[in-house]
C-alpha positions as CSV (number, residue, x, y, z in Angstrom):
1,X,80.5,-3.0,-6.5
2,X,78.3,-0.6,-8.1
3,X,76.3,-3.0,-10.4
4,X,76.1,-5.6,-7.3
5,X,73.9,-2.6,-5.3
6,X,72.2,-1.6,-8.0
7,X,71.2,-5.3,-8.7
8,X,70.2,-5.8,-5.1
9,X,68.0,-2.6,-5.6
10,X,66.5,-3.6,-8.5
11,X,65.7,-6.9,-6.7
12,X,64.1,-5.4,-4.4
13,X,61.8,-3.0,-6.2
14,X,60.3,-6.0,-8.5
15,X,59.8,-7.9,-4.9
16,X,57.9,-4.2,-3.3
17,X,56.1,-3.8,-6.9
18,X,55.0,-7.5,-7.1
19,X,53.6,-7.0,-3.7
20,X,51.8,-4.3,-4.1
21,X,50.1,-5.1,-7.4
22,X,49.2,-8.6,-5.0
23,X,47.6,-6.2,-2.3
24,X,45.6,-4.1,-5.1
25,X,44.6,-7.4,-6.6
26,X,43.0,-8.4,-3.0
27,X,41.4,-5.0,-2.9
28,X,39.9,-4.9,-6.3
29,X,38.4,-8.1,-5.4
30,X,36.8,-7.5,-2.3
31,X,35.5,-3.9,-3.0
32,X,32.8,-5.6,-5.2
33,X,31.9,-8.1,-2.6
34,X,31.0,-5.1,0.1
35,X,29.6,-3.2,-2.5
36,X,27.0,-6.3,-2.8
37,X,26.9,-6.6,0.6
38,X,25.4,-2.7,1.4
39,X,23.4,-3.5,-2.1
40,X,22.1,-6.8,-0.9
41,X,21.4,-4.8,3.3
42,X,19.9,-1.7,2.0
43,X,16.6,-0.6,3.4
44,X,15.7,-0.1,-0.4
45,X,16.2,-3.8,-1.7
46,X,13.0,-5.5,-0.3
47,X,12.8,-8.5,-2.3
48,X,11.7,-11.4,-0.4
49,X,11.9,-15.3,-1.7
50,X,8.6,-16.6,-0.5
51,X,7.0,-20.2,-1.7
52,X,4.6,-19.7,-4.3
53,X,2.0,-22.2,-1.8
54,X,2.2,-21.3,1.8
55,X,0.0,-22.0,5.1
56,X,-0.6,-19.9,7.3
57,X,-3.3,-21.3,9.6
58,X,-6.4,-22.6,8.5
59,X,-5.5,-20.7,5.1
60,X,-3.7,-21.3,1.9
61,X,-1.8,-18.1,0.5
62,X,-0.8,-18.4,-3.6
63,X,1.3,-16.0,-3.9
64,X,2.6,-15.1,-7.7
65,X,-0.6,-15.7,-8.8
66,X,-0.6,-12.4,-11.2
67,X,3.3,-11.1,-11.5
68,X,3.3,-7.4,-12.5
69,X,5.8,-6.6,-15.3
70,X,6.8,-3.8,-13.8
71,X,10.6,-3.3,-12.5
72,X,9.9,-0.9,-10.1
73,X,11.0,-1.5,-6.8
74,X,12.8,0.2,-3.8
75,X,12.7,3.4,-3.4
76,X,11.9,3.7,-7.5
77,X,8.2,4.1,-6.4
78,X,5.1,3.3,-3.9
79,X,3.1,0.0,-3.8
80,X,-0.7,0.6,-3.2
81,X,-1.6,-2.4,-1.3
82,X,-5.1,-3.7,-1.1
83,X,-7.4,-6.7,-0.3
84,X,-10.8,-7.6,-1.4
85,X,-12.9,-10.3,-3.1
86,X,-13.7,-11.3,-7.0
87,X,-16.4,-8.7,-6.4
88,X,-13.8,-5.6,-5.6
89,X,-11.9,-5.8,-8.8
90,X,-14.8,-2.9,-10.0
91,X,-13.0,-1.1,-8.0
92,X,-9.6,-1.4,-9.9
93,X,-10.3,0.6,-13.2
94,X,-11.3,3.4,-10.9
95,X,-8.2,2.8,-9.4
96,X,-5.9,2.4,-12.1
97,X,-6.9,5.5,-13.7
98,X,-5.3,7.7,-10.6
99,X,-2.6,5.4,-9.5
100,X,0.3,5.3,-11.9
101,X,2.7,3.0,-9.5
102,X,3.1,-0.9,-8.4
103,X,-0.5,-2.4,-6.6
104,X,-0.2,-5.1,-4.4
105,X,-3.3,-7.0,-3.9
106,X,-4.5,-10.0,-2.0
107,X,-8.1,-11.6,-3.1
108,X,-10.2,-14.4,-0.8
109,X,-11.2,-16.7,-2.7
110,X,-14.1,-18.1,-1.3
111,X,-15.7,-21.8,-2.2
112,X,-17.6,-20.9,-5.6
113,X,-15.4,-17.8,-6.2
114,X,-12.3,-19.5,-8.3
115,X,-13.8,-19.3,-12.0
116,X,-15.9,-16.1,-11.2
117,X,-12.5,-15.1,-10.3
118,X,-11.1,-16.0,-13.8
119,X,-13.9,-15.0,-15.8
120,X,-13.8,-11.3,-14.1
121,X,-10.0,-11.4,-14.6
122,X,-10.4,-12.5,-18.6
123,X,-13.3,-9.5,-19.4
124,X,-10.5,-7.3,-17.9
125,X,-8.1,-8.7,-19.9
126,X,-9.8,-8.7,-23.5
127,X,-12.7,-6.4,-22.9
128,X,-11.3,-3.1,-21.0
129,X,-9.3,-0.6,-21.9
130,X,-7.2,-1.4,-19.2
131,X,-5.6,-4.5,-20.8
132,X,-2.3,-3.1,-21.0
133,X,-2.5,-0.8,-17.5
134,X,-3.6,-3.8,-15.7
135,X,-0.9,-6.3,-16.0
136,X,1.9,-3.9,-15.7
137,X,0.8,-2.7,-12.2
138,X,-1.1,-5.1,-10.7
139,X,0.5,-8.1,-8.6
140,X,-2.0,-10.7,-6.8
141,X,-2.1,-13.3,-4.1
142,X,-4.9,-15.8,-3.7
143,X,-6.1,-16.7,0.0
144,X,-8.2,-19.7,0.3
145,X,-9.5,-21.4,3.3
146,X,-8.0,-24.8,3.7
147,X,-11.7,-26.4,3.1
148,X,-12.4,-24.7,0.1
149,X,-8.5,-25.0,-1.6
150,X,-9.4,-26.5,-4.8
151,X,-7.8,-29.7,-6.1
152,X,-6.4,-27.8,-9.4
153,X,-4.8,-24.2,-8.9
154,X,-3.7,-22.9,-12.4
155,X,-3.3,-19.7,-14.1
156,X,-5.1,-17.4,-16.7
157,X,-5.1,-19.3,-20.1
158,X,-2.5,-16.8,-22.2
159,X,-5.4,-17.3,-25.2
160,X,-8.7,-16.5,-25.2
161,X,-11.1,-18.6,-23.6
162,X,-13.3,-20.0,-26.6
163,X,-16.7,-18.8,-26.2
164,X,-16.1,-15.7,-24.4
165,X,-18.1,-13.1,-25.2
166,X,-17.4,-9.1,-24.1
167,X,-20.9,-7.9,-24.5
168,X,-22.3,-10.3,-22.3
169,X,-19.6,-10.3,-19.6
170,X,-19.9,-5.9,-20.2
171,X,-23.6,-6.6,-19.6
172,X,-23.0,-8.4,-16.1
173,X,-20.4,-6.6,-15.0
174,X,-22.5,-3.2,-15.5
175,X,-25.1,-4.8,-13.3
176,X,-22.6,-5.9,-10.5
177,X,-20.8,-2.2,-10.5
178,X,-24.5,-0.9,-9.5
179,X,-24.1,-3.4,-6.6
180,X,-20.9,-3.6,-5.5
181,X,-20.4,0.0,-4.1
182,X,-21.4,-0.1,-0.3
183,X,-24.4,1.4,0.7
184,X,-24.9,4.0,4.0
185,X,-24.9,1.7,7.3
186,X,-23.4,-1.1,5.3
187,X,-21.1,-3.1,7.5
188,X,-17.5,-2.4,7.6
189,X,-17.0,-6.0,8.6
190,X,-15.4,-8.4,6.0
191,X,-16.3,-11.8,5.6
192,X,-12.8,-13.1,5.0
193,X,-9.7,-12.6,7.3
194,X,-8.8,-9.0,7.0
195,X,-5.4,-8.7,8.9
196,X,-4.3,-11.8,7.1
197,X,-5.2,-10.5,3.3
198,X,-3.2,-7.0,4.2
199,X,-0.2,-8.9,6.0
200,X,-0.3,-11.0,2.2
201,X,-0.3,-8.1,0.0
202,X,2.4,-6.0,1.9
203,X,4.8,-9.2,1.8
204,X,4.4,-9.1,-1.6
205,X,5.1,-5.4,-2.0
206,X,8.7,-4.9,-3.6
207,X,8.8,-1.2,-3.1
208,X,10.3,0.6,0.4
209,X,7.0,2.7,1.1
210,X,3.8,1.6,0.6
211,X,0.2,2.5,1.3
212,X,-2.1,0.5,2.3
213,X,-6.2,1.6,1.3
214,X,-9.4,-0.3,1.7
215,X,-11.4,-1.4,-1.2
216,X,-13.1,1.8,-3.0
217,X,-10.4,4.6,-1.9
218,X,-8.4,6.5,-4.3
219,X,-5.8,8.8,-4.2
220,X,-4.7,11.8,-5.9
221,X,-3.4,11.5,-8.9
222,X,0.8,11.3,-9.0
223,X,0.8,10.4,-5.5
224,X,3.8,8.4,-5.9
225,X,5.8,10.8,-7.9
226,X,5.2,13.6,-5.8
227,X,5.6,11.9,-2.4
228,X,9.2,10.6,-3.6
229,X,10.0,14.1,-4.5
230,X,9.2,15.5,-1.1
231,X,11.1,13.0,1.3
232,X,13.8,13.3,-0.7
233,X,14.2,17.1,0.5
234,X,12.4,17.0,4.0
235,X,14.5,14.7,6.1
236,X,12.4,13.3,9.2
237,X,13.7,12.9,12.5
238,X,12.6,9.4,12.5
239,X,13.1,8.0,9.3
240,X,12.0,4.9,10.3
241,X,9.4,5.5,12.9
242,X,7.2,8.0,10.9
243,X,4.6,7.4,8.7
244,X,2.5,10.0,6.1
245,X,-0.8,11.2,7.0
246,X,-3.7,11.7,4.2
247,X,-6.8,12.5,4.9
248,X,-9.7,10.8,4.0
249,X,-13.1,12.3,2.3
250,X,-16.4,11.3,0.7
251,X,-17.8,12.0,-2.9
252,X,-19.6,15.5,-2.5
253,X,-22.3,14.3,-4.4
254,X,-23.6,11.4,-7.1
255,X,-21.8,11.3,-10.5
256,X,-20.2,14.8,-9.0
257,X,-16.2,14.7,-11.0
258,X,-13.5,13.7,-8.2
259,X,-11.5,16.7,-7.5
260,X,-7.5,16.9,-8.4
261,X,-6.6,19.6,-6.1
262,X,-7.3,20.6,-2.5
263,X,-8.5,23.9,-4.4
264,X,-11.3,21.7,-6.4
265,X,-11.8,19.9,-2.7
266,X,-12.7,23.1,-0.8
267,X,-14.7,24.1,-3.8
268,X,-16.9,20.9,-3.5
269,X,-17.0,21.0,0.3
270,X,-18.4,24.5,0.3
271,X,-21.7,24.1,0.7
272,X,-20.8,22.0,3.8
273,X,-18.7,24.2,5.5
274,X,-21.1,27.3,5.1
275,X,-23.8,25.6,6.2
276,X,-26.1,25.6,3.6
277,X,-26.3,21.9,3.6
278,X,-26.5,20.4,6.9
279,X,-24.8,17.4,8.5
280,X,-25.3,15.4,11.3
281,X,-24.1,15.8,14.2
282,X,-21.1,13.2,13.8
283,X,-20.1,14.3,10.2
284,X,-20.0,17.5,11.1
285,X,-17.6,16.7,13.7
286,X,-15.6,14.9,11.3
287,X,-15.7,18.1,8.9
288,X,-14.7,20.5,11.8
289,X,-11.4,18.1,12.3
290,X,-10.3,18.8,9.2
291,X,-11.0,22.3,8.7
292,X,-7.5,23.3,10.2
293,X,-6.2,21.4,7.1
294,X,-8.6,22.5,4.7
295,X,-7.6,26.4,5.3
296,X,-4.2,25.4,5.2
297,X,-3.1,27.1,2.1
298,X,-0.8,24.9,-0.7
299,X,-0.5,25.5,-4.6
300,X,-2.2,23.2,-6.7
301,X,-0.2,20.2,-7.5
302,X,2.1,20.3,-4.5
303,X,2.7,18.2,-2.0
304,X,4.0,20.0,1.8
305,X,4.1,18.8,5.1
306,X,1.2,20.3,7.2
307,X,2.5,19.3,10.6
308,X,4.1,16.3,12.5
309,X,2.3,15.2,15.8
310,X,2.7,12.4,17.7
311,X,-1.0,11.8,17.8
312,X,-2.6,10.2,15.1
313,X,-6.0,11.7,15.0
314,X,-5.7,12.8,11.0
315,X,-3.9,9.6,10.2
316,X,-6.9,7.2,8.7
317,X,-4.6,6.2,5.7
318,X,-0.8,6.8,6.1
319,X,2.1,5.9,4.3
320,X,4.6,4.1,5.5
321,X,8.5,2.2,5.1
322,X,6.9,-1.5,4.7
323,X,9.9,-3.2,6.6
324,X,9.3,-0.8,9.3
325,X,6.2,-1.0,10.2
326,X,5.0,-3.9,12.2
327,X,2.5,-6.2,10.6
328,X,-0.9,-6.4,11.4
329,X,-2.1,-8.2,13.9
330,X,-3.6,-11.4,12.6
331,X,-5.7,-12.1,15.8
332,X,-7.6,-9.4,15.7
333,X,-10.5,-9.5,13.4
334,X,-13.4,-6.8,14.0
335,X,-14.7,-4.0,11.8
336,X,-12.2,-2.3,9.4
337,X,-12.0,0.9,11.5
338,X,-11.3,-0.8,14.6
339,X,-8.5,-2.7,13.5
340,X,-6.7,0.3,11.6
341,X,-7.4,2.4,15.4
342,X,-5.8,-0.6,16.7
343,X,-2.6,-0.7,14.4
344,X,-2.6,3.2,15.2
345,X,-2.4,2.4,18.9
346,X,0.5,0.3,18.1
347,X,1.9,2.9,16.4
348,X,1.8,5.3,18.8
349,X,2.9,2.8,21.5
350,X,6.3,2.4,19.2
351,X,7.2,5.9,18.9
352,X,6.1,6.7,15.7
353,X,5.9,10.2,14.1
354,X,2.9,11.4,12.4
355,X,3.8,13.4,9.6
356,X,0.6,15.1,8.0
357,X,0.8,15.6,4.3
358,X,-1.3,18.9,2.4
359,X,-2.1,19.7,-1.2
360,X,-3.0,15.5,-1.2
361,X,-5.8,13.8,-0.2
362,X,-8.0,10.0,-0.2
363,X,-11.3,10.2,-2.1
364,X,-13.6,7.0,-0.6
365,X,-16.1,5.7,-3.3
366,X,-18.8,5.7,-0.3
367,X,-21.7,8.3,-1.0
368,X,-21.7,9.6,2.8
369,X,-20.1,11.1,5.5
370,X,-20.5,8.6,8.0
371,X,-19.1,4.9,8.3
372,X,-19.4,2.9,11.4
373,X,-16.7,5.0,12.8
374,X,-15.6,8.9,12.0
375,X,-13.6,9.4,8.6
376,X,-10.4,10.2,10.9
377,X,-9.8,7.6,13.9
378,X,-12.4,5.3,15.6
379,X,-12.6,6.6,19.1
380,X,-14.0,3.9,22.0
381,X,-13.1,2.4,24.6
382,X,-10.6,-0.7,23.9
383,X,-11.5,-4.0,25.1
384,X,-9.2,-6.0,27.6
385,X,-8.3,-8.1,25.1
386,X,-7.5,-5.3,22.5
387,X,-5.6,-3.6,24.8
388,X,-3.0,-6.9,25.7
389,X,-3.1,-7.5,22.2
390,X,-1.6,-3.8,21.4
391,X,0.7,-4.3,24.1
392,X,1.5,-7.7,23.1
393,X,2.9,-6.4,19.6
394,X,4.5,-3.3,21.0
395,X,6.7,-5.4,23.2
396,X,7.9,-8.2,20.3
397,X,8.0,-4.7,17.8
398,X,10.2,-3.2,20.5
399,X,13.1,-6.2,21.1
């Protein structure tokens, strides 16, 4: 009788093991699959499949045209995005020297602009020291007007072109650096689709926080580094409805070294802000804004959090969480300034936090004070049609 129980127990236990070992079988294999899942839903992974030829309107968008060989991407680091012409590439080994991080740029290409395009791209290639830099950070997208597509798009040749000479491409590009930088009461207004090329080169972006700057602005240097370091400790109450204040300043003078640190800042703004050299009457407003900031004490090198406001009157370049932010509105196409008031407005409209960062600052390439609006936030009077356009995106940002 014994051996029969213990026979039927025995049975039993191989039937209760073999089942279990079945359910830890089912859970090994589906722990994986949610682990993709929350891998593949993440805020973080913002890789997007886009064709590599798309309309949109009356435009052509290449995108993939230059791949950076970077891996960086998530929350690994910041994308700089940017827009411009053949012409604003002068501005990249400015750039390229202070940004140390992922740059996202989209380029018109007007009708005689393709093989400039190339020849400027080849003399940064085997001519620069920035040979190496260049390719590793830099990503860009083409835009072209669908009456000026060309019939052949292709790449850079990976040799070098025969013929091409460095000291006579060093010789033009000398002369177009001396012409390229805007001049005081130069237009603000682009000759190519503005909202369009920034939309381009923020799709592109593969990194959760971006920032997006106009042609000729750099930032501090280890922007990226330090900026990751700080949210990582200071937690907002709106993770996804703030964006990161910097403001924005001239060159204090011609050929004058760019400063590192708010200290080196202040020091170059002192003859401003005693008096000693005078201002108009608009710059000086536009100093007195920031003058709150600038006797805001921080130690060199760091990066704080000066204040969060819901108004975004020091907020003329921000960073931000790219799939959070709407897009910019494509209808819209007046000066620079008015359309970055107008995606502040938006902004605003949403809910958004604006968290004001110290110890980091923008430098703009411009040699004055005054553009065709202050340094912090155009302020005028909206149009009808500006206004139902802000309310327009507020309401589809808001579903």
């Amino acid at each position: 009788m014994f051996l029969v129980y213990r026979r039927i127990f025995l049975k039993k236990l191989f039937i209760a093991t073999i089942a279990l070992l079945f359910v830890l079988f089912i859970i090994r294999i589906q722990l994986p699959s949610e682990q993709k899942v929350k891998k593949m839903f993440t805020p973080c992974s913002l890789d997007r499949s886009r064709l590599q030829l798309e309309q949109n309107g009356d435009y052509w968008i290449y995108n993939g045209f230059m791949r950076s060989k970077t891996k960086l991407k998530g929350n690994m680091s910041i994308t700089l995005t940017t827009h411009g012409t053949f012409r604003d590439l002068v501005h990249m080994k400015w750039l390229l020297v202070r940004w140390n991080a992922p740059i996202s740029m989209a380029i018109y290409v007007d009708e005689s602009d393709y093989e400039q395009l190339l020849d400027r791209l080849y003399y940064v290639k085997y001519c620069t020291v920035f040979s190496m830099s260049w390719p590793h950070w830099m990503s860009m997208q083409l835009v072209f007007h669908d009456k000026h597509l060309p019939l052949f798009l292709y790449r850079m040749d990976s040799q070098r072109p025969e013929g091409f000479n460095c000291q006579l491409r060093s010789n033009k590009e000398n002369t177009n650096s001396t012409t390229t930088l805007p001049q005081k009461n130069s237009s603000t207004q682009a000759n190519y689709p503005l909202n369009l090329l920034r939309n381009v080169a923020r799709l592109n972006a593969r990194t959760y926080y971006i920032i997006a700057l106009e042609p000729g602005m750099l930032p501090t240097r280890n922007l990226a580094l330090k900026f990751l370091r700080l949210v990582k400790w200071h937690q907002t109450s709106k993770p996804h409805r703030s964006v990161y204040c910097l403001p924005v300043f001239p060159p204090m003078g011609e050929d004058i070294i760019l400063p590192k640190y708010k200290s080196d800042l202040i020091m170059q703004l002192q003859p401003f802000l005693n008096g000693s050299v005078k201002l108009s009457p608009m710059e000086a407003e536009q100093l007195n804004n920031f003058r709150p900031w600038l006797n805001h004490p921080v130690r060199d090198g760091d990066i704080t959090v000066y204040q969060v406001t819901e108004k975004p009157q020091l907020c003329p370049v921000y960073i931000s969480s790219n799939a959070y932010e709407p897009l910019y509105d494509q209808r819209c196409e007046n000066s620079t300034w008015d359309q970055i008031s107008m995606q502040l407005q938006v902004l605003v409209g949403l809910g958004f936090d604006f968290v004001v960062l110290d110890g980091s600052f923008i430098i703009r390439r411009q040699p004055v004070w005054q553009l065709d609006a202050p340094t912090d936030v155009a302020h005028r009077a909206l149009s009808a049609v500006e206004v139902n356009h802000i309310r327009e995106v507020i309401k589809l940002n808001s579903l």
